[in-house]
N, C-alpha and C positions, 0 to 999 in steps of 0.2 A: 143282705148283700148290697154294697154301693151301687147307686149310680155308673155309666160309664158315659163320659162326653167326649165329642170329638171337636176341639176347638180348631177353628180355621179362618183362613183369610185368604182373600184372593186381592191381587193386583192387574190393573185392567189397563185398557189403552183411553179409559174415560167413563164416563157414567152412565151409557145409554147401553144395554144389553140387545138391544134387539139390532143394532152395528156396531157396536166397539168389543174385543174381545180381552181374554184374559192375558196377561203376560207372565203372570206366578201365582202359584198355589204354594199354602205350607198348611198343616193339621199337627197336633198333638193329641194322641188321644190318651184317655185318664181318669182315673178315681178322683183325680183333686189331692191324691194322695200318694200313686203310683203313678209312673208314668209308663204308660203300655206300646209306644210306637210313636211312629215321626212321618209325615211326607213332607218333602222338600223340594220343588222342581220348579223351572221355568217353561215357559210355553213355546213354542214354534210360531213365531209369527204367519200372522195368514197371509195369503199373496195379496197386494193392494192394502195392506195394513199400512196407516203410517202412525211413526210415535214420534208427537209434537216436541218440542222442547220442553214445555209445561210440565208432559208429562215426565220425561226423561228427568228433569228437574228435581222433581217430585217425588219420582221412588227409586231413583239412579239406575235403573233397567232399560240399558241402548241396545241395540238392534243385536249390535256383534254379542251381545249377552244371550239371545234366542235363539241364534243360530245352534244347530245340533239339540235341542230343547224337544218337549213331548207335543206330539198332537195334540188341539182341546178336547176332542171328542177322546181321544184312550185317557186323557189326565182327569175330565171327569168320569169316566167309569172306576179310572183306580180310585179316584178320591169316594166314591158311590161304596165301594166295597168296602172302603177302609172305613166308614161310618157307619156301616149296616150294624142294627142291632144296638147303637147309641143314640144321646141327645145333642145334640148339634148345637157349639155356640159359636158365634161370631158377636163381633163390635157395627152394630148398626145392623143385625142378620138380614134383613127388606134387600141389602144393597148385593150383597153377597147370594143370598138365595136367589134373586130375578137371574143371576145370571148360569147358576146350576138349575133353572126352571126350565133355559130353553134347548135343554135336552131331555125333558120332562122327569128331573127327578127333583121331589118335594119332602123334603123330610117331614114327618106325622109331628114331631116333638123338637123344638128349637129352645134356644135363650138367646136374645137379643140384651149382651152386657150395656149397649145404648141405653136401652127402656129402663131396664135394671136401677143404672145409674139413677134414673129419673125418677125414680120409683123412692128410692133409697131416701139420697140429696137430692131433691127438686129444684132446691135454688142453685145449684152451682150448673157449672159446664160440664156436657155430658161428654163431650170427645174425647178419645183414648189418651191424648197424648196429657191432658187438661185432669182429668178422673189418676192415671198413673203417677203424674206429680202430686196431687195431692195427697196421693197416699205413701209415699215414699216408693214408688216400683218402677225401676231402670228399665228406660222407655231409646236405646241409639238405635239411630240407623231407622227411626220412623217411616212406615211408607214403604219398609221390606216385608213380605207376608210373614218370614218365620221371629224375624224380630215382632210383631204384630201380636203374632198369634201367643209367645213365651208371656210378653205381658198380658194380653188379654184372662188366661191361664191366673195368673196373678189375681189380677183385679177380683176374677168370678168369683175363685175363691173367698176372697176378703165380705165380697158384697151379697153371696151365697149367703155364709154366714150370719150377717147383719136382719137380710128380708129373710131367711126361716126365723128368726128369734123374734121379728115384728109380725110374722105368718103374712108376711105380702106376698101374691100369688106373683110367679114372673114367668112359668112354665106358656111360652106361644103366644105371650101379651107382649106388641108394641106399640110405641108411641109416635102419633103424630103433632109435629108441631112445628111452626112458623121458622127454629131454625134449620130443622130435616124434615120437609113434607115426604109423606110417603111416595112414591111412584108405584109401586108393588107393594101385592099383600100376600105372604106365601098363606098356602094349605092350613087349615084349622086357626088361625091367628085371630087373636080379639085386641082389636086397634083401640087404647085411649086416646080420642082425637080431642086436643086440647085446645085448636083453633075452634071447633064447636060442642066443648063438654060433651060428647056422646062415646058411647062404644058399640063401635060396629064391629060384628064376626065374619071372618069367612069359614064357612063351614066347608067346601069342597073346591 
């Protein structure tokens, strides 16, 4: 029997989870081979939220786009159910999980397509947008979660295949390093920290 993963991405008002919140969620969930379902939603901005220019820049998500949009609190329980029972991937997973952490859910089993990258090609650039072009995988509209998450989908695949055929372990291993320092470390993860050759685990 496959695998089943739920790839996803979340889009924020900025990088600090413990005040900036999310503004889009999208998931695909899938064999790598089937695809089994979709979330697609924007968020409800909170009261006293503001979204800089930077950011509206960035992932073209204004204010009038949130309006009528889900709760964060029911958007992460639906997104919680719609991965029960899967592996969990995202592109840089540390960034995305801190922020489904502070409503305390931790998925046991992740892929961080980041690490991966790193794991794979060491020397080149690990950013989605950087990993997607080199491999020929149509990357518009960058910096929208379901656009995001379609190539990330992509990439896994391609770079799945690569690390089973080298046996490079990538199940909950990420990477720290001088150009993404970690801030968070989810549930069971074993960090190659590259600024100090060590691996540190979190076990609970």
């Amino acid at each position: 029997m496959r695998e089943i993963y739920t790839v996803f991405d979340l889009e924020t008002t900025g990088l600090d989870p413990t005040k900036d919140q999310i503004t889009e969620i999208a998931a695909i969930r899938t064999d790598l081979i089937r695809e089994y379902g979709r979330l697609d939603f924007r968020i409800t901005k909170n009261s006293g939220t503001k979204l800089t220019p930077e950011i509206v820049n960035l992932t073209g998500i204004n204010e009038s786009m949130m309006r009528g949009g889900v709760p964060e609190p029911v958007a992460i329980m639906l997104l919680s159910c719609f991965m029960s029972g899967t592996i969990v991937v995202a592109h840089h997973a540390p960034f995305d999980l801190a922020f489904l952490a502070r409503y305390q859910f931790e998925p046991d089993s992740f892929v961080c397509t980041r690490a991966l990258s790193k794991l794979v090609e060491s020397d080149e650039s690990a950013s989605l947008a950087s990993v997607a072009e080199r491999r020929g995988i149509e990357l518009t509209g960058h910096h929208r979660a379901m656009n995001d998450v379609e190539a990330t989908v992509k990439v896994f695949q391609q770079m799945k295949a690569e690390a089973d055929a080298l046996g490079i372990k990538y199940y909950n291993v990420l990477i720290n390093d001088e150009e993404r320092p970690l801030t968070y470390i989810p549930k069971l993860a074993k960090v190659i920290d590259k600024t100090k050759g060590e691996i540190v685990s979190r076990k609970q």
